[in-house]
C-alpha positions as CSV (number, residue, x, y, z in Angstrom):
1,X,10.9,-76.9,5.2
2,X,9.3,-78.1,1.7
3,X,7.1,-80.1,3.6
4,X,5.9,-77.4,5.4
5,X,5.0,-75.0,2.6
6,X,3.4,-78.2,1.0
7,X,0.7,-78.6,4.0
8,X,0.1,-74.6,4.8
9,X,-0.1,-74.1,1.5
10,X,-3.1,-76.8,1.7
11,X,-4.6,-74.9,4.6
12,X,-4.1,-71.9,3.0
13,X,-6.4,-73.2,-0.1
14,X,-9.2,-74.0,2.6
15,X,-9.0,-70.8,4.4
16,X,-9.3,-69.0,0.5
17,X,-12.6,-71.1,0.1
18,X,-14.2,-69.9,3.8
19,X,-13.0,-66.6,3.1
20,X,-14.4,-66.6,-0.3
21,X,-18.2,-67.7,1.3
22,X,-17.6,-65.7,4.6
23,X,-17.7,-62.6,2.1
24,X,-20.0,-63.6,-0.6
25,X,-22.2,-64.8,1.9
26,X,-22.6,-62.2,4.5
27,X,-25.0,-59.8,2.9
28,X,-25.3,-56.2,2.5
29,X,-22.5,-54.8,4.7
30,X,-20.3,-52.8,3.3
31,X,-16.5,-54.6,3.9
32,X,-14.8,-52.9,1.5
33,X,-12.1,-50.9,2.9
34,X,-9.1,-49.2,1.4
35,X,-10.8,-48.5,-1.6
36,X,-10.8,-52.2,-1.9
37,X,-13.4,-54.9,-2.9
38,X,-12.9,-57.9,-0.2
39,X,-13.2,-60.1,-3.7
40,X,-10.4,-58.8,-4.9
41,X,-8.3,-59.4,-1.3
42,X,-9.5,-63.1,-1.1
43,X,-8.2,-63.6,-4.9
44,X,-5.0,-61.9,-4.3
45,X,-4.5,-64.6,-1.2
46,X,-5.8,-67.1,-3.5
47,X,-3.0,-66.4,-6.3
48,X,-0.3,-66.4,-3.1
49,X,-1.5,-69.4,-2.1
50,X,-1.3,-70.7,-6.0
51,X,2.3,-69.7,-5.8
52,X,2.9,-71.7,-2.6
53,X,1.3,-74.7,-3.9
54,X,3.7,-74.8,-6.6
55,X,6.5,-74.6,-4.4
56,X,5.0,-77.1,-2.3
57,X,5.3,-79.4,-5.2
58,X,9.3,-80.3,-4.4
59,X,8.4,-81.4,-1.0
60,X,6.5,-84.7,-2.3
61,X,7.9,-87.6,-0.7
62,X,4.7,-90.1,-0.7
63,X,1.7,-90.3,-2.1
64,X,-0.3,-87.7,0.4
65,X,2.1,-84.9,-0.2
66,X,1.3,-85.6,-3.7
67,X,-2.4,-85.6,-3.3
68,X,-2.4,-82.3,-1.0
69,X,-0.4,-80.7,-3.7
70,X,-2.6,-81.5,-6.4
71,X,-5.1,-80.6,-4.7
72,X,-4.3,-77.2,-3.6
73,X,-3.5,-76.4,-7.5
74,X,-7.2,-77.4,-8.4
75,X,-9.1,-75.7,-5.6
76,X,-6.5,-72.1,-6.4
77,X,-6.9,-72.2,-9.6
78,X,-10.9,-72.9,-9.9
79,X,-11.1,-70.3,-7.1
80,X,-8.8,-67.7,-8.5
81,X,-10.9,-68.4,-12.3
82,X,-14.0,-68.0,-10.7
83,X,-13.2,-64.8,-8.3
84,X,-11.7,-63.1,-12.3
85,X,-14.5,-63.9,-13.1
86,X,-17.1,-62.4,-10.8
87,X,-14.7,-59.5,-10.2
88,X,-14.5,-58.6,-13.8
89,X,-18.3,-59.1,-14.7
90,X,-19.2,-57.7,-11.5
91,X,-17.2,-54.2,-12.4
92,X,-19.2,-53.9,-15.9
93,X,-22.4,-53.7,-14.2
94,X,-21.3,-50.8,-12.0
């Protein structure tokens, strides 16, 4: 079951980062629904997907499990930084 949360939470970190340039990326249509910013729905994933990554962390039996998880806390974490950071910046200049 670790092992499990260990690898979706690695597929989870790759969907964040297509998510992330399918919205950034796909120009002036409004997507914003609910009364909210898409930005702020892919970071919310991204910080879920943080949390599973650290959980993922006691199903390391080899070096790959390892790697994956390491991985997955570096591309969250850079991601979820950088979406704070566009999201908060990006509300000032409203």
């Amino acid at each position: 079951m670790k092992k499990k949360i260990n690898i979706g939470s690695f597929i989870l970190s790759i969907i964040c980062i297509l998510l992330f340039l399918l919205v950034s990326f796909s120009g002036l249509i409004d997507y914003s629904f609910m009364g909210t910013h898409p930005l702020t729905l892919v970071l919310y994933i991204t910080l879920l997907t943080l949390i599973l990554g650290v959980l993922g962390f006691s199903g390391i039996h080899d070096w790959k499990g390892m790697a994956r998880s390491v991985t997955t806390i570096i591309i969250t974490l850079g991601l979820s930084a950088f979406l704070t950071f566009v999201i908060f910046f990006g509300s000032l200049l409203r």
